[in-house]
Each structure stands twice: as C-alpha cells, then as structure tokens.
PLY file of the C-alpha trace (Angstrom):
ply
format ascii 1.0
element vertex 70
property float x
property float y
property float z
element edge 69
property int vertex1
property int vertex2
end_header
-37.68 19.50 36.70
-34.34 21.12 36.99
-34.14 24.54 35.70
-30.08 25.45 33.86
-29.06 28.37 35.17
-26.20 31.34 34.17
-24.27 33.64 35.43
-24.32 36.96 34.13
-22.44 40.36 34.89
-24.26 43.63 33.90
-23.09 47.18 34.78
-25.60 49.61 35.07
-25.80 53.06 37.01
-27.06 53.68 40.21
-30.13 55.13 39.85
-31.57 51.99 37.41
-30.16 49.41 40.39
-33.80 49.63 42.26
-35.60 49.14 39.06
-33.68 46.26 38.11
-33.92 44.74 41.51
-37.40 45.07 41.25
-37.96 43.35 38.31
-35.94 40.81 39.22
-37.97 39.58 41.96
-40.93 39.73 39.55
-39.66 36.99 37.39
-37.94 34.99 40.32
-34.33 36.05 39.56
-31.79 35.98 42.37
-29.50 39.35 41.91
-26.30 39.46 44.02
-24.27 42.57 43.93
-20.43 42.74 43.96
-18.67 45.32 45.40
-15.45 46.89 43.57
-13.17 48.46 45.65
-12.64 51.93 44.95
-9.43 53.42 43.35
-7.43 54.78 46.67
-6.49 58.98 45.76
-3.06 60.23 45.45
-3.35 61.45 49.06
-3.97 58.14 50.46
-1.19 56.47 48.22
1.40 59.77 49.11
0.31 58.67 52.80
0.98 55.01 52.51
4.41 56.07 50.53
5.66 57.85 53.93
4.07 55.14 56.32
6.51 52.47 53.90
9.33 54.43 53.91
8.92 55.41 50.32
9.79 59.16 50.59
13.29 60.60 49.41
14.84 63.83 50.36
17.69 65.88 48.04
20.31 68.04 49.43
20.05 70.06 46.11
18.39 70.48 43.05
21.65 68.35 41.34
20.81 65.82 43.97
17.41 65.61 42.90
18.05 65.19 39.88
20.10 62.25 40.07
17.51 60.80 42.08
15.11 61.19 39.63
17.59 59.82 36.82
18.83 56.80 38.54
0 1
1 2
2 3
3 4
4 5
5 6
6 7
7 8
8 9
9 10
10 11
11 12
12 13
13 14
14 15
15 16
16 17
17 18
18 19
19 20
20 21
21 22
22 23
23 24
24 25
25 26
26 27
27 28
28 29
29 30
30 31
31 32
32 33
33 34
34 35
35 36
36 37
37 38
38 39
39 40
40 41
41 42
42 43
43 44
44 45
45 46
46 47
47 48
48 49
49 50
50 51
51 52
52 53
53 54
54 55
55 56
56 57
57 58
58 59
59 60
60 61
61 62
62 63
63 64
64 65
65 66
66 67
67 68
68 69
C-alpha cells in the first residue's frame, strides 16, 4: 500500500524544535530542516561597499551634496 504524502513548512522557535523532532519520530514523520541565511549587518554590507568600490569621497559639503542629489 502506498502511503500520499505532503510537504509542509512550519515555523516555530527554537526551543519547541527538540519537542517537535521528537514527536516526529514517534509517529514515523521524516523532518528536514532548512536553513535561511541570515540578514548580513550594515558593517558587513559598509565592508563589501569598500571591497566593490562603492565608497565616494566630497571635497566639500556643496560637493556632497550634489552627490547625494544626483
């Protein structure tokens, strides 16, 4: 007999991951986690904005400023 199966996504915290992992193998469930990559921080995007060539430097404020209008 061939059992249907489905494909479900469910986000839950942290702490309730070893509870639902253990249930899981209770009732014969297969659980496969995905991992999301995490959201980089403005330090790591500044960092990648000099290593790309992405930084800008004014010769005075009224240089700046038609930078940042333009």
């Amino acid at each position: 007999m061939e059992t249907m199966t489905r494909t479900v996504q469910i986000t839950l915290p942290l702490a309730d991951a070893s509870f639902l992992r253990r249930q899981s193998r209770n009732m014969g469930w297969q659980i496969t986690t995905i991992r999301t990559p995490r959201k980089k921080g403005s330090l790591e995007r500044a960092i990648e904005d000099v290593r790309a060539g992405r930084v800008y430097q004014a010769d005075s404020v009224e240089d700046l400023m038609a930078q940042l209008e333009a």
